[in-house]
N, C-alpha and C positions, 0 to 999 in steps of 0.2 A: 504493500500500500504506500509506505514511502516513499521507496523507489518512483511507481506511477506519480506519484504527487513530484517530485523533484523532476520528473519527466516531462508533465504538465507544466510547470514554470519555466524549464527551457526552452520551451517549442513558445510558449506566449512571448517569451524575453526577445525571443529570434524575432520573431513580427514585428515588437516595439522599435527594436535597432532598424530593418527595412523600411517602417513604416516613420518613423524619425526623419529620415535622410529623404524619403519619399516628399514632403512637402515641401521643401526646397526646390527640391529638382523637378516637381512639377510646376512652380511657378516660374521657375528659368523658360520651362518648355509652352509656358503659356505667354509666351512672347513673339510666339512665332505660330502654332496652331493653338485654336482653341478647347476650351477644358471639353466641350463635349464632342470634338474631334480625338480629342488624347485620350479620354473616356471609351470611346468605342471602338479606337483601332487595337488600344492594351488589352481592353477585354473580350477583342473578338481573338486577338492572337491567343492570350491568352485560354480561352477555350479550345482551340485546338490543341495545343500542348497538353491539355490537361484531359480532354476526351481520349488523346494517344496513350496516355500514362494508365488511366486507368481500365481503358481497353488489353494495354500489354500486361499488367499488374495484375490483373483481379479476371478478364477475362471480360469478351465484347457483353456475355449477354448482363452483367452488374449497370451496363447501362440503358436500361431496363428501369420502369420507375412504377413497375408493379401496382400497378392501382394507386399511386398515389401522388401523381401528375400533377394535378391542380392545385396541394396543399406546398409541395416544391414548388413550383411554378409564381405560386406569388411568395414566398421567402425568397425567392433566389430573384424578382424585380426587384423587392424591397431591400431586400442587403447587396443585390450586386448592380442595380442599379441606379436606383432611387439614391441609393447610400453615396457612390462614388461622385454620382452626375453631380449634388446636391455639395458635395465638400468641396468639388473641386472649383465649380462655380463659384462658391465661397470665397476661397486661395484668389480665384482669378480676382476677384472684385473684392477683398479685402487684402488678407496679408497671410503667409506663415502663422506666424505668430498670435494669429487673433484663431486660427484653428487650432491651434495646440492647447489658445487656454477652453475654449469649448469642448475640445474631444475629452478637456479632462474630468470634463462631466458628465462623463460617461458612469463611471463608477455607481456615484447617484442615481445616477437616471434609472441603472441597474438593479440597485436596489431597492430603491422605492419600487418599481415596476415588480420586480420577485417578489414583494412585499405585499403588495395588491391583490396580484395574479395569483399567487399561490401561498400567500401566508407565511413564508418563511422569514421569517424578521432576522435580521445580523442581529449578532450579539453588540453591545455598547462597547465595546472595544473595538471590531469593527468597524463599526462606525467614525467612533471617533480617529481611525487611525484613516478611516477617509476623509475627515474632515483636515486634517490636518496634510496627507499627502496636497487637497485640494489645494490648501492654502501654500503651501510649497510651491505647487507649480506656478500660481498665477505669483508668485514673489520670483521666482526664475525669472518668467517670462516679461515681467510687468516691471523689475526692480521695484516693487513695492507701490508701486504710482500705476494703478487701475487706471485711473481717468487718461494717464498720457499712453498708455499702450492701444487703447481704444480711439484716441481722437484721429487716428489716421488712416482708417479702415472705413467703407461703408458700412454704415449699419443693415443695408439690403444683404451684404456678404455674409455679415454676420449669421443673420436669420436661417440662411441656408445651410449653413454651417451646424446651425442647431440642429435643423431637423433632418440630415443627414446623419448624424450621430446619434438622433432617436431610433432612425430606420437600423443603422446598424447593430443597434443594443434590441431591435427587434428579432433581427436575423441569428444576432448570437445566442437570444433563448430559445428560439424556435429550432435550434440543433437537438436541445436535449430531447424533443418529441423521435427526432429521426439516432437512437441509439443502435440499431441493428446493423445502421449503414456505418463502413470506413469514414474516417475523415477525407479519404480522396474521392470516395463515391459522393457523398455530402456533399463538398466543394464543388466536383465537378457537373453535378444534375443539377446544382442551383443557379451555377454560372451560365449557362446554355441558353434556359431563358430569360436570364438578368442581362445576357452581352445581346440577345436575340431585341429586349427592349433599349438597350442602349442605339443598339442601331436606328432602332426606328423612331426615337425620339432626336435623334441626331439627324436622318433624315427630314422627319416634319418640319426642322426647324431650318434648315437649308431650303426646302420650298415655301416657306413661310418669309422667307428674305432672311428672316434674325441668324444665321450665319451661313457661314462661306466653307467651300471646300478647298481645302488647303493645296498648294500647288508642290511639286516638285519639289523645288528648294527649301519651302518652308517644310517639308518633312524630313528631309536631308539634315537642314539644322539640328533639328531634335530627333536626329536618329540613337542615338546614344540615353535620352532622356526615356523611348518608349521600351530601348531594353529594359533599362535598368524597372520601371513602374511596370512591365508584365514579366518581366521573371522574378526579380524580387519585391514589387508590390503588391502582386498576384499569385503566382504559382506557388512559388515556395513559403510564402508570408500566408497565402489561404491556408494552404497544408499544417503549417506551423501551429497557425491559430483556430483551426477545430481541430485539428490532433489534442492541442494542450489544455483546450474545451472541454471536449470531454474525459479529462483525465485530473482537471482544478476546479469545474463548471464555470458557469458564466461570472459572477459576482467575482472569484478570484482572479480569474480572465482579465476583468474591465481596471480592477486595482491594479492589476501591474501595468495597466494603460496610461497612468499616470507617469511612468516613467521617457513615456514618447515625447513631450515638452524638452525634457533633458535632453533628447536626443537629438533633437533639433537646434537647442542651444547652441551643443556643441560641432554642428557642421557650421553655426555661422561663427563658433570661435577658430575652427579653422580658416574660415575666408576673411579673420583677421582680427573679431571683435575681441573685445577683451571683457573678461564677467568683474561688473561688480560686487562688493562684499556681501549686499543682498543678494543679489544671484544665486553665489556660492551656499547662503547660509539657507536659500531655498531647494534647491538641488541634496543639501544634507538632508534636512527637514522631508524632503520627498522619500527618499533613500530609506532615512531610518524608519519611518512609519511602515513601509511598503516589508522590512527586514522585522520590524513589533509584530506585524500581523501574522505574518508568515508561522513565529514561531511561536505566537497565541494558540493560531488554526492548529498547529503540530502538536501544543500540548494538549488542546484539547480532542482532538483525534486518538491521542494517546491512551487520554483516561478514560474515554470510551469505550478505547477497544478492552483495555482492563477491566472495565468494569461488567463486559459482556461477559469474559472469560469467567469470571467469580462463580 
């Protein structure tokens, strides 16, 4: 059971580091095509790679959805691409920055929504060690000064941003219904018709006038941008994050999300910024909450399992 749990935080860890780097580097790539052009070419590539994988892996007939077509079918709009279109949109017309401090309310969103839906209330440690990673991030992100990290962003961006990170926190409970299936069967029959709707919302809106279909060179620019966001902000980052899904569930899932701020910090201390003492002391404050719970959840699994054996 350990093991699978320490198993579980690796494969989520791996996603926060892809998914960190990922909003940078799509907002480079939204300079030259846009978010629901970069949206639907990642995630049409990216379904093929990923129908080939689990075709070779598991065997063609796994892609098969068994009578249960239509309850996939809308998880896999809502998290592949309601989620993606709705963030990236975001990015294009706000900032990095102002989606990192939104996606870190995910955690919340998560629990409250388990709370609701199924009655499972976190324990008040928990909680507060949510409350506190939250406050971490947006002290990373914000240097302490909310009001000035926001004043540069559309509030339209923002918006979208929020409820893209609702849909995903929809998509990531809506796993534990499909238990029987792989993490790569899961990923890949939700992607199919989530890239299936990316296209055609990307289409509408190219005959609708509100955007353009990118030429030659502007895809040429961002060729290196659309590797990088379908092999590692898709392929292997999906994989990672319902593999570690189901093996941490969602609520511990969305906590280590809070670490994706951090990770993004630190690609723009590489292109040269330098972190404030707030920064630093938020980045700790994220760290140790996310390292408290961890080893809360472990003692308390603990005495559980002890107390079964008695």
């Amino acid at each position: 059971m350990k093991s699978r749990f320490a198993q579980g935080v690796f494969l989520v860890f791996v996603t926060v580091l892809l998914w960190g780097v990922q909003f940078p580097v799509a907002k480079d790539a939204f300079a030259f095509v846009d978010a629901f052009h970069v949206t639907a070419i990642r995630y049409a590539l990216g379904t093929l790679v990923l129908v080939a994988l689990l075709a070779w892996l598991e065997g063609p007939a796994t892609l098969s959805y068994y009578g249960r077509f239509w309850a996939t079918a809308l998880f896999g709009l809502v998290g592949m691409c309601a989620s993606p279109m709705l963030v990236f949109l975001g990015i294009a017309l706000s900032s990095p920055e102002h989606a990192a401090i939104i996606v870190a309310l995910q955690p919340s969103m998560t629990a409250l929504a388990d709370w609701a839906l199924r009655g499972r209330r976190p324990g008040r440690f928990t909680l507060g060690c949510l409350a506190l990673a939250f406050a971490g991030v947006v002290t990373v992100v914000t240097r302490g000064d909310p009001v000035h990290a926001f004043e540069k962003g559309g509030i339209a961006g923002d918006v979208f941003v929020i409820l893209g990170a609702a849909c995903w926190v929809t998509y990531t409970m809506a796993a534990e219904s499909f238990k029987g299936w792989s993490a790569l069967r899961f990923t890949t029959l939700t992607i199919i018709p989530g890239s299936l709707g990316c296209i055609a919302v990307t289409a509408a809106l190219v005959a609708a006038g509100l955007a353009a279909v990118p030429g030659a060179a502007a895809l040429a620019a961002v060729g290196w941008h659309l590797v990088y966001l379908t092999l590692g902000g898709i392929v292997i980052s999906m994989l990672c994050w319902n593999a570690g899904n189901q093996r941490i569930g969602p609520l511990n899932t969305m906590l280590l999300m809070n670490l994706m701020p951090v990770v993004t910090f630190a690609v723009r201390f590489a292109q040269g910024a330098r972190p404030a003492p707030l920064e630093l002391f938020g980045a700790a404050l994220v760290i140790s909450s996310l390292v408290a719970n961890n080893l809360y959840l472990r003692r308390v699994s603990a005495r559980k399992a002890s107390e079964a054996t008695r």
